[in-house]
C-alpha positions in Angstrom: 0.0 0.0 0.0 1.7 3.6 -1.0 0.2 7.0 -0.4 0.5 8.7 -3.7 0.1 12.2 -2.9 -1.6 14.4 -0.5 -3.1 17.6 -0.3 -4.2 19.7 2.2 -6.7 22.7 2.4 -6.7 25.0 5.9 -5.5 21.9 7.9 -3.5 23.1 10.9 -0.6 25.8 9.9 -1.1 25.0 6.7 -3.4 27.0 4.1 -2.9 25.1 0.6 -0.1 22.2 0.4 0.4 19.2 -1.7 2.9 16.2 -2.1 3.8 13.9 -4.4 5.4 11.0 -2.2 8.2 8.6 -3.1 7.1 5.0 -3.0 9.9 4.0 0.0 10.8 6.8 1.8 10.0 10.0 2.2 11.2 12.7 4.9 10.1 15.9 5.7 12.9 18.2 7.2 12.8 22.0 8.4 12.9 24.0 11.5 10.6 23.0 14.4 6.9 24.5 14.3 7.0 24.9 10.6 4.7 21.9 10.3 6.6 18.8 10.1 4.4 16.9 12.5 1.4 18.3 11.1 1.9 16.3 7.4 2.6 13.3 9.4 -0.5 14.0 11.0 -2.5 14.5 8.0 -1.6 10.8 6.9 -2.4 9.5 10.2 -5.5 11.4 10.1 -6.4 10.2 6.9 -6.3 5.9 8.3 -7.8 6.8 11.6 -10.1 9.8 11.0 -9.1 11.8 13.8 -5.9 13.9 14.4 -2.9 11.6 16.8 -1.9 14.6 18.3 -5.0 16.7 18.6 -8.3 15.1 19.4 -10.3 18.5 19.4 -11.9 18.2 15.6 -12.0 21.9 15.0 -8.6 22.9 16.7 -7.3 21.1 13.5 -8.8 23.8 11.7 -6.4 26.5 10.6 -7.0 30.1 12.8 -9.2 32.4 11.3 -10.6 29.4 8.5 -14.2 27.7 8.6 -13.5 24.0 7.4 -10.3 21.9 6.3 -9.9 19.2 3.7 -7.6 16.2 3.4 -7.5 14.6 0.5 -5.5 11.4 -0.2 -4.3 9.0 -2.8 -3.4 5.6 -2.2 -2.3 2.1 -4.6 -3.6 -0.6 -2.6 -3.2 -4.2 -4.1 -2.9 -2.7 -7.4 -6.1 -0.9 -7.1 -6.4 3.4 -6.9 -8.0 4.4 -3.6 -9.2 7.7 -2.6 -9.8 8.8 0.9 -11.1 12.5 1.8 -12.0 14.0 4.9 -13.4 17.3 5.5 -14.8 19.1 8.6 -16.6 22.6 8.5 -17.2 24.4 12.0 -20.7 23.7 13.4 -21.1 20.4 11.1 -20.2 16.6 11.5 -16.7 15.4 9.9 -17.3 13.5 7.2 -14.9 10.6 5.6 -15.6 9.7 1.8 -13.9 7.0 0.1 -13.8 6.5 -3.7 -16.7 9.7 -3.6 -18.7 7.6 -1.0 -19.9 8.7 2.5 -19.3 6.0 5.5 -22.2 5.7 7.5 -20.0 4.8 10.5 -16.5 6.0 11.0 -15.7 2.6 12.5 -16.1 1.4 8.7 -13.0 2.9 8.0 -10.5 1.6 10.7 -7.8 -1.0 9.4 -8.5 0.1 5.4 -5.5 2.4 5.6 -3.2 0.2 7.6 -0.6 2.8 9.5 2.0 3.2 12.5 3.1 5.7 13.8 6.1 6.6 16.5 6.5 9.9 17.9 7.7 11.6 21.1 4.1 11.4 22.6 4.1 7.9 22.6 5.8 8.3 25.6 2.5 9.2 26.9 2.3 5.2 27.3 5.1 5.2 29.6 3.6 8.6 31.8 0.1 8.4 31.5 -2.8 6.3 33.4 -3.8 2.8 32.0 -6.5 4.4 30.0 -3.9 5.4 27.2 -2.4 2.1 27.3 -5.7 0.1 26.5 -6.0 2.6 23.7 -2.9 1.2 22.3 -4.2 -2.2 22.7 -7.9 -1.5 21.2 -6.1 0.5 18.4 -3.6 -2.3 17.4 -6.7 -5.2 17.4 -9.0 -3.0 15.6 -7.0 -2.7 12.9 -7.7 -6.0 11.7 -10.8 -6.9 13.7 -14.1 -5.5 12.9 -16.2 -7.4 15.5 -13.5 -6.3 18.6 -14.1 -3.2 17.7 -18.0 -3.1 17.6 -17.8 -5.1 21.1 -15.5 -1.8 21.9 -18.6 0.2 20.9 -21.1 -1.8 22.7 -19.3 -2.5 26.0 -18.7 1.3 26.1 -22.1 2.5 25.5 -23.5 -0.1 28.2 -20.8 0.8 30.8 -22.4 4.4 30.3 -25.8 3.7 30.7 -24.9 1.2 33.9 -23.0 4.2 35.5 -25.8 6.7 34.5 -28.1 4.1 36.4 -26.1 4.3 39.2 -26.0 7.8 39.5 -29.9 7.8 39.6 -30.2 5.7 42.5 -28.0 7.5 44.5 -29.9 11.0 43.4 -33.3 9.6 44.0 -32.7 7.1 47.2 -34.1 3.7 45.3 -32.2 0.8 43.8 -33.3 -1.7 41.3 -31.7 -5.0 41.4 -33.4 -6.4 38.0 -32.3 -3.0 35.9 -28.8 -3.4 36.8 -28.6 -7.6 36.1 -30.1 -6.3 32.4 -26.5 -4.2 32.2 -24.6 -6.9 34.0 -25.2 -9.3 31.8 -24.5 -7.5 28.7 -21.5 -6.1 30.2 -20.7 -9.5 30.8 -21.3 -10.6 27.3 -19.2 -7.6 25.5 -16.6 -7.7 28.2 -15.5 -11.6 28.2 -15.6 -11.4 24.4 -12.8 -8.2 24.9 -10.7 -10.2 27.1 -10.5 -13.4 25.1 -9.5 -11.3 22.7 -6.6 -9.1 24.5 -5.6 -12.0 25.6 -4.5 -13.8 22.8 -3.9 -10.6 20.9 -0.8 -10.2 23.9 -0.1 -14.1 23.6 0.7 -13.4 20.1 2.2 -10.0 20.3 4.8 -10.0 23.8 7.5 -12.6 21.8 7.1 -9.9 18.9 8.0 -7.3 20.9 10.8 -8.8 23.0 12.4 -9.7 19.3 12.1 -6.2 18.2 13.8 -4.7 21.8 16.7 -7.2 21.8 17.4 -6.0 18.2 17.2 -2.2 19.1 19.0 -2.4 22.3 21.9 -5.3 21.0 20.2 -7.9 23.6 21.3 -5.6 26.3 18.3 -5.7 28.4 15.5 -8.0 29.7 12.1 -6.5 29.1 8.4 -7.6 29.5 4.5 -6.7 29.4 2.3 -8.1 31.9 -1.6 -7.7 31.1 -3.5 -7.0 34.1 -7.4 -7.7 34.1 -10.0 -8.6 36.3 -11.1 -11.2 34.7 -8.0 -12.9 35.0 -9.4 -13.1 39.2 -13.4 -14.4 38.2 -16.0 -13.8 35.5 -17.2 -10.6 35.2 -20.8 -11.4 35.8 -19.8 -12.6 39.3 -17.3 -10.1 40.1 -20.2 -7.4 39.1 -22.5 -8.9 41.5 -20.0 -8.6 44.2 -19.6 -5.1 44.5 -22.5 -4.1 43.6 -22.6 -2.1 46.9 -19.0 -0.7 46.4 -20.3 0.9 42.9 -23.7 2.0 44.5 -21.3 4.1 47.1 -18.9 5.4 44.0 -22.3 5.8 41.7 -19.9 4.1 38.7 -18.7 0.6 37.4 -15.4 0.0 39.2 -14.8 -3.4 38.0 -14.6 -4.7 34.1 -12.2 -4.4 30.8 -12.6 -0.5 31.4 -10.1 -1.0 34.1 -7.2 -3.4 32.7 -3.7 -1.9 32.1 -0.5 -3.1 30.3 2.5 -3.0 32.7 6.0 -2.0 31.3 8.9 -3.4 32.6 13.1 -3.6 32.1 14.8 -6.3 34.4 11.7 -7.0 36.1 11.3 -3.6 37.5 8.7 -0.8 36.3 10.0 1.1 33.2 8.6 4.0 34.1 10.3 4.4 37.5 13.8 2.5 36.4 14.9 3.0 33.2 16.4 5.4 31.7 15.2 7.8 28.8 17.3 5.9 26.0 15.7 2.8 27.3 12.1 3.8 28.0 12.8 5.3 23.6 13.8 1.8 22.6 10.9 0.6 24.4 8.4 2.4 23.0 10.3 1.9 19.3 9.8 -1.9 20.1 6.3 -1.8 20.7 5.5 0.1 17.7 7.7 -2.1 15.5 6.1 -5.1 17.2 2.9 -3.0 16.3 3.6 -2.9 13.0 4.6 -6.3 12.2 1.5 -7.6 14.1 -0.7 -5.5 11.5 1.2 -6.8 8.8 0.8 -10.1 9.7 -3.2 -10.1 9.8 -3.7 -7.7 7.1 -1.5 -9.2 4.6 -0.4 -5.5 3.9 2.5 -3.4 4.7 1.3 -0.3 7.0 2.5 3.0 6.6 5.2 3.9 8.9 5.1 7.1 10.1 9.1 8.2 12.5 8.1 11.7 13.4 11.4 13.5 14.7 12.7 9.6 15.4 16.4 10.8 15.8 15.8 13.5 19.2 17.0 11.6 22.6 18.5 8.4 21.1 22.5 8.1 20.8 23.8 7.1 17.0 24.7 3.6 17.7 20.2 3.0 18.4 19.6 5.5 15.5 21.7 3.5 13.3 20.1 -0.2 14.6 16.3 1.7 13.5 17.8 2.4 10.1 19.5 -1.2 9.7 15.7 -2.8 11.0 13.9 -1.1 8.5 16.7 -1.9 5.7 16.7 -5.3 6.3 13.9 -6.4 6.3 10.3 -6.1 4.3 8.9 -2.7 5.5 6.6 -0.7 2.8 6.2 3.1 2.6 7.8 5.3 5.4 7.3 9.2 6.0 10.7 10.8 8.5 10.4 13.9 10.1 13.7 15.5 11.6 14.9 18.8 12.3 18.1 18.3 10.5 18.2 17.7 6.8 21.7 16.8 7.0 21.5 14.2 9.6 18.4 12.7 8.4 19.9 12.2 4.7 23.1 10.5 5.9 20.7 7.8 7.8 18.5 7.2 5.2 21.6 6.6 3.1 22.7 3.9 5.0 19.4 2.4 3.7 19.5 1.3 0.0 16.1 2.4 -1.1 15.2 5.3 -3.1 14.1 8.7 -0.8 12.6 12.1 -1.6 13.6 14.7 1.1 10.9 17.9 1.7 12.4 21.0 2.8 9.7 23.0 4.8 
């Protein structure tokens, strides 16, 4: 899958920009906040339909501008794909494919198969479990339609059953057959998500250690550990049981909603114990292991996205990256550095042809 060209109309700091991309690798150079990121984000925005770095809709809007338009070309399996979205203040975005509306955004995710690794990935590392499960949901979805419509489901139930709760507590009465209603489709939803993560990490942990012992030159022992808890009972029985608990809280403290991925080097949290180069490579493995995961169930190679890849890691990891994606089968990759010196003498290295974009 290549990305042919691109175009963009009032999207960020841009007000009219297009690209023609080369077919291996493309990177985009120039000084920082001249809108590096922001073409990187356009591609990403085009697989996903929403912005990685700004989830605010309209604040991807350029100032002082009522809509913006992104308009991509792609060669999929030998067949032209074209993918537009467009968002006007006030209205609903809207993603058209081939000239075609989707109903559902949810349509969309996994067409446009795409990775991405940036500096606020390390939001994985910092944040609460919430934007690790994202990373989980986001990698399955890709190349699961029915996980993600559980997603959808377990969500939308999980906010009714906490809406419920909230009622009780405001109007002092409690209704034991209403609740079992959202317990057992909880239940249903959530045990379907689980079986799911759980083989989805089965499958993806020896990935990932693979990709770290080639990044790091076998240097360090690192792990994930998946943390659920349905890994202590059902989730119908473990709803039942604190039932009280939640009527006190007035939310859902048990379920899927709550697991987390822990991080660790040498047995010890990353987070706390490693250092910066090694909480980088880290999140470099995960995304690599991300991206051969993808490739794996789709058949396709993703788009890989290294925005400003080179800032914090010492040459001898930069140069691993460059041999990784050398060696072996990787498809279309976009490169966005501050240096346009630095970033041609590593792609160099590489013996594929490159187009460099001086913003």
């Amino acid at each position: 899958m290549i990305l042919k060209s691109l175009s963009l109309l009032n999207y960020k700091n841009f007000d009219s920009k297009s690209f023609t991309f080369n077919n291996k690798i493309n990177c985009i150079v120039g000084n920082n906040g001249i809108g590096k990121t922001n073409v990187l984000d356009a591609i990403y925005h085009l697989s996903f339909g929403k912005s990685y770095f700004n989830p605010v809709a309209t604040q991807n809007i350029k100032h002082g501008e009522d809509f913006f338009v992104i308009n991509g070309d792609y060669q999929k399996l030998d067949k032209v794909e074209k993918v537009i979205i467009s968002l006007k203040r006030g209205q609903k975005k809207v993603i058209k494919r081939n000239a075609k509306i989707y109903d559902k955004f949810s349509e969309h995710i996994g067409f446009l198969p795409l990775v991405i690794i940036s500096p606020a990935d390390r939001d994985l590392i910092t944040d609460g479990s919430d934007t690790r499960r994202k990373f989980i949901d986001s990698v399955i979805s890709q190349s699961d339609k029915s996980y993600l419509s559980n997603l959808i489901k377990y969500n939308k139930v999980l906010a009714q059953r906490n809406a419920l709760l909230k009622y009780f507590a405001l109007n002092h009465t409690y209704n034991n057959d209403t609740v079992d209603v959202y317990n057992t489709q909880l239940s249903d939803y959530g045990s379907e998500i689980f079986k799911k993560r759980s083989a989805f990490l089965e499958a993806f942990i020896p990935i990932f250690k693979m990709r770290y012992q080639a990044i790091s030159n076998g240097k360090e022992l690192v792990n994930l550990v998946y943390n659920s808890d349905l890994l202590e009972d059902k989730l119908d029985s473990l709803l039942r049981r604190v039932i009280n608990k939640d009527k006190a809280l007035q939310y859902t403290s048990v379920g899927i909603h709550k697991d987390d991925l822990q991080f660790n080097i040498e047995g010890h949290p990353i987070k706390k114990f490693g250092s910066q180069g090694q909480q980088k490579s880290f999140l470099i493995a995960l995304k690599l292991a991300q991206f051969d995961f993808i490739k794996e169930q789709s058949g396709v190679n993703p788009i890989l996205l290294l925005d400003d890849i080179f800032d914090k890691l010492d040459e001898q990891r930069v140069s691993q990256i460059i041999k990784l994606v050398n060696d072996e089968n990787f498809g279309q990759i976009f490169i966005s550095d501050t240096h346009a010196e630095r970033t041609e003498n590593a792609v160099k290295q590489v013996h594929q042809s490159y187009e460099i974009f001086k913003l």
